[in-house]
C-alpha positions in Angstrom: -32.5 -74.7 129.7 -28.6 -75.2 129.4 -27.8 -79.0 129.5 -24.7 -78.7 132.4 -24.4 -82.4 132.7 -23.5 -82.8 129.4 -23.4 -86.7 127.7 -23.6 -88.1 131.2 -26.0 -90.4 132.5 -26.8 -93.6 134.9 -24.4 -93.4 138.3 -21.9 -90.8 136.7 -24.6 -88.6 136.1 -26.4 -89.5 139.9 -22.5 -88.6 140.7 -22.4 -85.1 139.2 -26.0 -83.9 140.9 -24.9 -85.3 144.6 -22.0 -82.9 144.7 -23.2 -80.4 142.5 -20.9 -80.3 139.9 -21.3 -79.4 136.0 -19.1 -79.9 133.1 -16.9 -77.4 132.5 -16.7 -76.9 135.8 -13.1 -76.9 137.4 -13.1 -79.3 140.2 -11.3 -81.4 142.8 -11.9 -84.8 143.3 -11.0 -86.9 146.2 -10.6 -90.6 145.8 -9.4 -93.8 147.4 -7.0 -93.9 145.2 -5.8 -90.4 145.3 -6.9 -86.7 144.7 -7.5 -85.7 141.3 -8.4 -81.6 140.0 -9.2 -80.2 136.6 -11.9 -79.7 134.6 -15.0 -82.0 133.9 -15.3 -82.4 130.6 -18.1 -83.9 128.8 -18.9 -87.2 128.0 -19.2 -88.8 124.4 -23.3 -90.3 123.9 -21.5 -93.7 123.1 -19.3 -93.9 126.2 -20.3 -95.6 129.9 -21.7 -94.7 132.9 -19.1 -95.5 135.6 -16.4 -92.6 134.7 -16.3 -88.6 134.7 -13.5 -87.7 132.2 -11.5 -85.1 133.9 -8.8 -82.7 131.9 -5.8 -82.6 134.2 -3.6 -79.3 133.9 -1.2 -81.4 132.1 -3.7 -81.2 129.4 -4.6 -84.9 129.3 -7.6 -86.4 130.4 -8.2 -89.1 132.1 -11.5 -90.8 133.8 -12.3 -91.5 137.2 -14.0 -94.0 138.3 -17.1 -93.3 140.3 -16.8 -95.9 142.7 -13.6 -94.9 143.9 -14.7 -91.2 144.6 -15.7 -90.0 148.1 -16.5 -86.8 147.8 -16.3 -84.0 145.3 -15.9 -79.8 144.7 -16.2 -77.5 142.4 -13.8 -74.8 142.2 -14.7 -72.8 139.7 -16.3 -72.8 136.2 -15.5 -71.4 132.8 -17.4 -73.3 129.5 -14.5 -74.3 127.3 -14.5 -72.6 123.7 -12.3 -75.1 121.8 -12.7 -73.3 118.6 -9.9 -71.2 117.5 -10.5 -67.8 115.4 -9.1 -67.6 112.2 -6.8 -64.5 111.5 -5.8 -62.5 109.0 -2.1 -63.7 108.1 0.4 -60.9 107.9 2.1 -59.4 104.8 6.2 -59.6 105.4 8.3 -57.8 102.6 11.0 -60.5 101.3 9.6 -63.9 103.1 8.9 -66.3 100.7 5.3 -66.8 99.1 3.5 -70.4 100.4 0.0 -71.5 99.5 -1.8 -74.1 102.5 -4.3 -76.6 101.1 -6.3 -78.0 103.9 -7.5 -80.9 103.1 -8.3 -82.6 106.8 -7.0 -84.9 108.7 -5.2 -84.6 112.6 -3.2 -81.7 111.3 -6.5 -79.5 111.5 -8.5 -81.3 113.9 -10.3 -81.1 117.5 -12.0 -83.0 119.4 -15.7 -83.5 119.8 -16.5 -84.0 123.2 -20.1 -85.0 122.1 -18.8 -88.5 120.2 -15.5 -88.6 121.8 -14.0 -88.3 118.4 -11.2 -86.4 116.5 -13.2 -84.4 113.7 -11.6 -82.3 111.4 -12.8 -78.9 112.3 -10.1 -76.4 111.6 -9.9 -74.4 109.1 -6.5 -73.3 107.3 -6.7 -69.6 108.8 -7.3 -71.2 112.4 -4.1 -73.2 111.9 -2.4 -69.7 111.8 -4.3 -68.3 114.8 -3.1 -71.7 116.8 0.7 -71.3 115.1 1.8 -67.9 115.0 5.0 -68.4 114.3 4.2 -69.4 110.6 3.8 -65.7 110.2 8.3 -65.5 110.7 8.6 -68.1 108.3 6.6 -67.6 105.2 3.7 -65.1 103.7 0.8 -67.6 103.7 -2.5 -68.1 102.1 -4.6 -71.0 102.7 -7.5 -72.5 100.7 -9.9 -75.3 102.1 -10.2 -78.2 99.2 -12.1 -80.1 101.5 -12.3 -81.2 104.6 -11.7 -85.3 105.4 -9.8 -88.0 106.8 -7.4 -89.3 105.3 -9.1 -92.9 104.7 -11.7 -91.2 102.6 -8.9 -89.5 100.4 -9.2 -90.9 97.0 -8.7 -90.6 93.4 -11.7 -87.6 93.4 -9.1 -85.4 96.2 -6.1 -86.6 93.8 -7.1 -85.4 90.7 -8.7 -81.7 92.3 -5.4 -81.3 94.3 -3.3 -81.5 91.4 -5.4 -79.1 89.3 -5.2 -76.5 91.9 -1.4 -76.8 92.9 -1.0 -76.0 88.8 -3.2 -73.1 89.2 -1.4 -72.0 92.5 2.5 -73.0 90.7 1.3 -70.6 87.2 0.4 -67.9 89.8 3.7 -67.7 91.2 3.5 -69.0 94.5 7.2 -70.0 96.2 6.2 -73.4 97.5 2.8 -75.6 98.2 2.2 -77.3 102.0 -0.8 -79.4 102.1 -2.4 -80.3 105.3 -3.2 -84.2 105.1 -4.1 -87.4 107.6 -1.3 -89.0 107.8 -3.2 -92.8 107.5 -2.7 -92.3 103.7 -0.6 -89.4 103.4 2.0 -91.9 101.3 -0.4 -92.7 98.6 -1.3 -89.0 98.2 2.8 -88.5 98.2 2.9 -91.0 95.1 -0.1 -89.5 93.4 0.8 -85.9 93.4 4.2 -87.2 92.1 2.8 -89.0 89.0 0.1 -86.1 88.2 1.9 -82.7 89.0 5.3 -83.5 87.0 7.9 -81.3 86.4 6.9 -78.5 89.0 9.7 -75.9 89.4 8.7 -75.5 93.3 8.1 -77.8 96.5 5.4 -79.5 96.7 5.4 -80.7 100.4 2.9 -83.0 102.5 2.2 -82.7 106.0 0.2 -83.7 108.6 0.3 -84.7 112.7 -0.3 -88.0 115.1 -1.7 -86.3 117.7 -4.2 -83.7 117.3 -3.7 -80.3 118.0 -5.7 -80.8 121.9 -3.0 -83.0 123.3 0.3 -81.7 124.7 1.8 -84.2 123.0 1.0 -82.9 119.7 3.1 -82.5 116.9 0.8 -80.3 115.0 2.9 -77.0 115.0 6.5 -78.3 114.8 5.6 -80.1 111.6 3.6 -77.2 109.9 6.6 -75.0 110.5 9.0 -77.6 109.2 7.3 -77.8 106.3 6.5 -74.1 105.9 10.3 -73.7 105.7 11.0 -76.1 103.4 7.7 -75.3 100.6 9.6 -71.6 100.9 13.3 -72.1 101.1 14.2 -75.8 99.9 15.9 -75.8 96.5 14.2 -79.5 96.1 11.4 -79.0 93.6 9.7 -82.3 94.3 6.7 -83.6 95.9 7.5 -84.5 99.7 6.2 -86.2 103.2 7.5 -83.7 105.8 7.2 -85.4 109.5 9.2 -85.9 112.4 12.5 -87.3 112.2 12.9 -88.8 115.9 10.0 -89.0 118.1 11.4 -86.0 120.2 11.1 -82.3 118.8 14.8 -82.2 117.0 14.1 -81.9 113.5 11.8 -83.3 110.4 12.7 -84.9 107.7 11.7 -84.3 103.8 10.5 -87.7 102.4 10.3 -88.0 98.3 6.9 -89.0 97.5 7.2 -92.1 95.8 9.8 -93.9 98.6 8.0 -93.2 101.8 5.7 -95.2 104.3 3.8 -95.1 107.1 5.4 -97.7 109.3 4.1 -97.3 113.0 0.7 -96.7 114.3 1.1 -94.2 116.3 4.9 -92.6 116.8 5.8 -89.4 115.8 8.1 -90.3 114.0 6.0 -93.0 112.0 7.1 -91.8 108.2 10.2 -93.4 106.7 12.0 -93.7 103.6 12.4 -97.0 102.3 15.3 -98.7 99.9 16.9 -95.6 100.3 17.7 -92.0 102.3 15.3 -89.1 103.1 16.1 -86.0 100.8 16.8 -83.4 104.2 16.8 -82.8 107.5 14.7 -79.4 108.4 13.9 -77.7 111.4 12.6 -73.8 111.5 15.4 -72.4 110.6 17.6 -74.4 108.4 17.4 -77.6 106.0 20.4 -79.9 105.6 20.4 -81.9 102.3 21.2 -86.0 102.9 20.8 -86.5 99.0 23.0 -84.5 96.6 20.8 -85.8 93.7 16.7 -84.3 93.3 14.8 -82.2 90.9 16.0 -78.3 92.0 13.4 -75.3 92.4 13.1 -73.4 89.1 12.0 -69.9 88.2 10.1 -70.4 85.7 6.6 -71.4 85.9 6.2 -74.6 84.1 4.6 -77.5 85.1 2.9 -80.2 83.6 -0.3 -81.5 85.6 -1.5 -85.6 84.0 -5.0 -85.5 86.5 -5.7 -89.1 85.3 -7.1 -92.5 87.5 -8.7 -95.7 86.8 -10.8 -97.1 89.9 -10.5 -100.3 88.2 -7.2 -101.1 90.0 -6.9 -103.6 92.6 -4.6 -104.8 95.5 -3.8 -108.6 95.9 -2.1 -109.0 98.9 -1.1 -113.2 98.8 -1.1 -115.6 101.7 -0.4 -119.3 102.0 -3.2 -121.2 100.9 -5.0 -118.7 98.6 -8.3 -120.2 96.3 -7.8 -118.7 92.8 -11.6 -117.7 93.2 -10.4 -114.5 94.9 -8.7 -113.5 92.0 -11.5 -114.6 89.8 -13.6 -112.5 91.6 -12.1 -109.7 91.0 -11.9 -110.1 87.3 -15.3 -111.0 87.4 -16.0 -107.8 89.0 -14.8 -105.9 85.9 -10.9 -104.8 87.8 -8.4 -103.9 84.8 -5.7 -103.8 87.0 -4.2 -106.0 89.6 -1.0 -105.2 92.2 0.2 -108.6 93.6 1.8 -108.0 96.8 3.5 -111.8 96.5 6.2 -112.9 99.0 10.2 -113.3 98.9 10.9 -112.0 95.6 7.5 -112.0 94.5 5.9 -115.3 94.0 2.5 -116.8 95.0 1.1 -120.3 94.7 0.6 -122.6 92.1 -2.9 -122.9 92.0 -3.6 -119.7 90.9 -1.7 -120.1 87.7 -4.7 -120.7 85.6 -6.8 -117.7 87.0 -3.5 -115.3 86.2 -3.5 -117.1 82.3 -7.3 -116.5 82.3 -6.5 -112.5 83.5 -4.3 -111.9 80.7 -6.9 -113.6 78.3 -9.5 -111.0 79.5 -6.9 -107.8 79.1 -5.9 -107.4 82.8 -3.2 -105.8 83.7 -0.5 -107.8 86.6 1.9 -106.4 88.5 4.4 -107.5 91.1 5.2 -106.2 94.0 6.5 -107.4 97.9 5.2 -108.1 101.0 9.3 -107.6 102.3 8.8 -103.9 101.7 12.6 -103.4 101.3 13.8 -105.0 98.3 13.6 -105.8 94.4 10.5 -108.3 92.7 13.6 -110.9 91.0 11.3 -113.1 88.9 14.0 -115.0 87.1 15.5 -116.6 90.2 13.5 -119.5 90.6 10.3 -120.9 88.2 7.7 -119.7 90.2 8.6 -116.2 88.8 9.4 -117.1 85.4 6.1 -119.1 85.4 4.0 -116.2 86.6 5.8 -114.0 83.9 4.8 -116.3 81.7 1.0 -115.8 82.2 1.3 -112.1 82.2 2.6 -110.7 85.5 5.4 -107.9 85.5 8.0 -107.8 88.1 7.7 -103.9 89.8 10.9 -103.8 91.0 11.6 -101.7 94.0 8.3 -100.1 93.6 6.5 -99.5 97.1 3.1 -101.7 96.7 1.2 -98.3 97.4 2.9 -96.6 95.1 2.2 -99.1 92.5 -1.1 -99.5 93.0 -1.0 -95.4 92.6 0.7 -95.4 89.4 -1.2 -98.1 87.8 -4.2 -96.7 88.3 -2.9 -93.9 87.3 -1.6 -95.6 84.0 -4.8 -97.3 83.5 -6.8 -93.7 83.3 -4.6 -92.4 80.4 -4.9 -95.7 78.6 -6.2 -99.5 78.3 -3.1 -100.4 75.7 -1.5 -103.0 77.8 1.8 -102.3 76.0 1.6 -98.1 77.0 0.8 -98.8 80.1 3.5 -101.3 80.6 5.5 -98.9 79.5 4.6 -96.1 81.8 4.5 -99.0 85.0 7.9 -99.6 84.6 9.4 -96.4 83.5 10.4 -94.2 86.2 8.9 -90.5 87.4 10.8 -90.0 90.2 12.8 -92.9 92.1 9.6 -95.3 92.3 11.7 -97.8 90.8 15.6 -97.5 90.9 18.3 -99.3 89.7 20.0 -100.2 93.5 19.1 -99.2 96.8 21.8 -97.9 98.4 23.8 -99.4 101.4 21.9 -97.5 104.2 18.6 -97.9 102.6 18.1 -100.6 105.0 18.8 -100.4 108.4 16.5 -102.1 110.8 18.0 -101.7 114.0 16.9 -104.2 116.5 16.2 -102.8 120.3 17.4 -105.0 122.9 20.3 -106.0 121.3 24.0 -104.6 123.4 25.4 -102.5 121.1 22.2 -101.2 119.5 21.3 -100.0 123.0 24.7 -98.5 123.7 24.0 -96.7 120.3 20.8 -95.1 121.5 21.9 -94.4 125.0 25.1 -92.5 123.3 22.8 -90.5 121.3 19.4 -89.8 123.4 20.9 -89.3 126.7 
C-alpha cells in the first residue's frame, strides 16, 4: 500500500489524517496567522513533528505550524516527479564544440524530500533537459566523472579530471565546462591549473549556490555563462565562472589560481583576489578586464603533470599556539607544511624549535597569510628572518589554498627540497606575481555615505 503521509509522524501526521490530506496533495490551509495554499510536500525522517512543509507557488517552501492551523483542504493532487529526463543534445552546424564534466555538487542537484537534503542527482544530459538554451550556444557532450560534493573532491578527482580534459583537448574539443560544488571549487581551479598546463582551449569551472529547485537558483545563468565562454573566449586558461553581482547581469571569468570563495551563501560569493577577474560574460558576449592571459590556440598541445602528495598539511596560526601541534604533524609522517601565519607572515616564538626540528626531518615550510590580500615580507622584522632561518619560505602573494595545492602538487613529482622549492616559488600562472595592482583590493565598506550613494547610483 502507497505510503501518502509520507516522513510524517506524531501531531503533523494526526494533522494530515483529521482533514484528509496526503502529500503531494495541493492544498489550502487556513491559520490564525493567515491562509496558506500549495502543495504538501514530504517530510525529511530526521525532521519534527509540529510542521507540514508546504511548497508555495512561489516555489519556496515553507512550514506550518500545526498548532496555528484550524482547518484544512485539499484541492487537488498530482505526485511530484522531480527527476528530469535526459535528452539527446542537438547537432548545430558552426556552434562551437564544448565537452561537460559532471562531477557533482549544487550545479546538478535536487532535493531529497526523504532526508531533507541537497543530493547530487542530475546527470550531465538532464542539465540540458532543465537548460535548453545551451543547445543556442554550444554543441555539447557531457560525461559523468563522478558524482560528489565538493568537500569530498580531492587529489583522486584532481588527478582523473586532468587526464580526461587531455584526452577531451587531443580530440579536438573547442572548450571544457566542468560542473563542480562550489565549497571547493577554488582549490580544484588551482589544481587543474598546475596539472593541465599549456592547454590551447578554456578550461572553465562552474557551479551554483542554490540548487536547481529554488527560484532563486543560479543554476542555468551560470552554465550558460560558462558554456559561452569554454566555446568563444580567446582566454586559454583554466577559470571559476560565477556570478558577478548577486542579480542576473553578468558572470565573471576568475583565473584559477587568484580566486576565492568569500561568502557563504551569495551569488555572487567568488572573487578575485590581489588582482582583476580576466572578463565579464553573459550569453551572448564576453568583455575582457585583463589585456594580459594565455590565448586559445589551434593546435592541440597540452601538457597534463597528474602529480599529488597527501602528505601536505595546512597550519593555520593563532595567538597562543603549543609547538606540539606542529610536532604532531611531523610525527604523523606530513612532508609538507602551509603556515597560514599573520601580518606579513609570522607566528610565535615558541614554535621556533619544532620549525628547526622540521627542517632536520626533511619537511617542507611554507608561508602564507591569514590577510588574504597581500605579500608574505619576511625580512621586515626578526620574526620573519628568524623563521627563514629555520627553514620557512615566504609564498608571496600566493592564496593559502592555492599553495597548499601546489605544494602537494610539488611534493608528488619530487622529495628534493631544493626542486621543489623551486617549483613553489616559480610561477604557472599568476599564483605569485610581482605587484597586485591598484584595484586588486577594494573592500568597500556598507554603511558608510558615499559607499551607499555609490550603490544606490548603480542598483537603483
Amino acid at each position: 500500500m502507497e505510503d501518502i503521509f509520507q516522513g510524517y509522524k506524531g501531531g503533523a501526521l494526526e494533522v494530515l489524517k483529521k482533514y484528509n490530506v496526503r502529500v503531494w496533495g495541493t492544498a489550502k490551509i487556513i491559520t490564525i496567522r493567515g491562509d496558506f495554499e500549495g502543495t504538501i510536500l514530504p517530510r525529511s525522517e530526521n525532521d519534527d513533528d509540529q510542521h507540514i512543509v508546504l511548497k508555495i507557488i512561489t516555489g519556496y517552501n515553507i512550514g506550518v505550524d500545526i498548532i496555528t492551523i484550524t482547518d484544512m483542504k485539499e484541492t487537488g493532487y498530482k505526485k511530484a516527479n522531480y527527476k528530469i529526463p535526459e535528452k539527446e543534445f542537438p547537432f548545430t552546424e558552426g556552434l562551437p564544440s564544448v565537452k561537460l564534466f559532471g562531477t557533482g555538487g549544487t550545479i546538478a542537484s535536487r532535493l531529497d524530500y526523504r532526508t531533507g537534503a541537497v543530493i547530487p542527482a542530475f546527470s550531465p544530459g538532464e542539465l540540458y533537459g532543465a537548460v535548453p538554451e545551451l543547445a543556442d550556444i554550444c554543441n555539447l557532450t557531457t560525461e559523468k566523472v563522478f558524482a560528489v560534493f565538493s568537500e569530498n573532491m580531492g587529489p583522486k578527482q584532481y588527478l582523473q579530471l586532468a587526464k580526461a580534459i587531455g584526452k577531451e583537448i587531443e580530440n579536438g574539443v573547442d572548450g571544457i565546462v566542468i560542473g563542480h560544488g562550489t565549497d571547493t571549487m577554488h582549490h580544484t581551479g588551482a589544481a587543474l591549473t598546475f596539472m593541465v598546463q599549456n592547454s590551447p582551449v578554456p578550461i572553465v569551472i562552474v557551479g551554483s549556490q542554490r540548487s536547481s529547485d529554488r527560484p532563486s537558483s543560479d543554476a542555468a545563468l551560470n552554465l550558460m555563462h560558462a558554456m559561452f565562454a569554454a566555446g568563444n573566449s580567446d582566454i586559454a586558461e583554466v577559470m571559476v565562472c560565477m556570478f558577478g553581482p548577486t542579480s542576473d547581469e553578468y558572470g565573471l571569468l576568475h583565473k584559477g589560481t587568484r580566486v576565492r570563495k568569500m561568502h557563504s551563501s551569495y551569488r555572487s560569493t567568488f572573487r578575485t583576489i590581489g588582482d582583476t577577474p580576466l572578463a565579464m560574460v553573459n550569453r551572448h558576449k564576453i568583455d575582457y578586464i585583463k589585456k594580459e592571459y594565455k590565448p586559445r590556440r589551434k593546435d592541440r598541445n597540452v601538457t597534463i603533470k597528474p602529480y599529488f602528495s597527501d602528505k601536505v598539511t595546512m597550519l593555520y596560526y593563532y595567538p597562543g599556539m603549543k609547538p606540539d601541534v606542529l610536532d604532531a604533524m611531523v610525527d604523523c609522517g606530513y612532508k609538507g607544511i602551509v603556515f597560514i601565519g599573520t601580518g606579513l607572515g609570522h607566528v610565535n616564538k615558541e614554535l621556533y624549535p619544532s620549525i628547526a626540528r622540521a627542517k632536520k626531518k626533511g619537511v617542507y615550510m611554507f608561508m602564507t597569510l591569514q590577510t588574504i590580500w597581500g605579500y608574505v615580507q619576511m625580512f621586515v622584522y626578526e620574526t620573519g628572518r628568524e623563521m627563514m632561518s629555520r627553514g620557512i619560505v615566504p609564498g608571496g602573494n600566493m592564496l593559502p589554498e592555492v599553495a597548499y595545492i601546489k605544494l602537494g602538487w610539488a611534493l608528488g613529482q619530487t622529495d628534493d627540497l631544493e626542486e621543489v622549492h623551486k617549483l613553489m616559488i616559480t610561477p604557472i600562472n599568476d599564483e605569485i606575481t610581482e605587484r597586485e595592482p591598484y584595484n586588486g583590493y577594494l573592500l568597500y565598506q556598507g554603511g558608510i555615505p558615499e559607499v551607499e550613494a555609490f550603490i544606490k547610483a548603480v542598483h537603483k
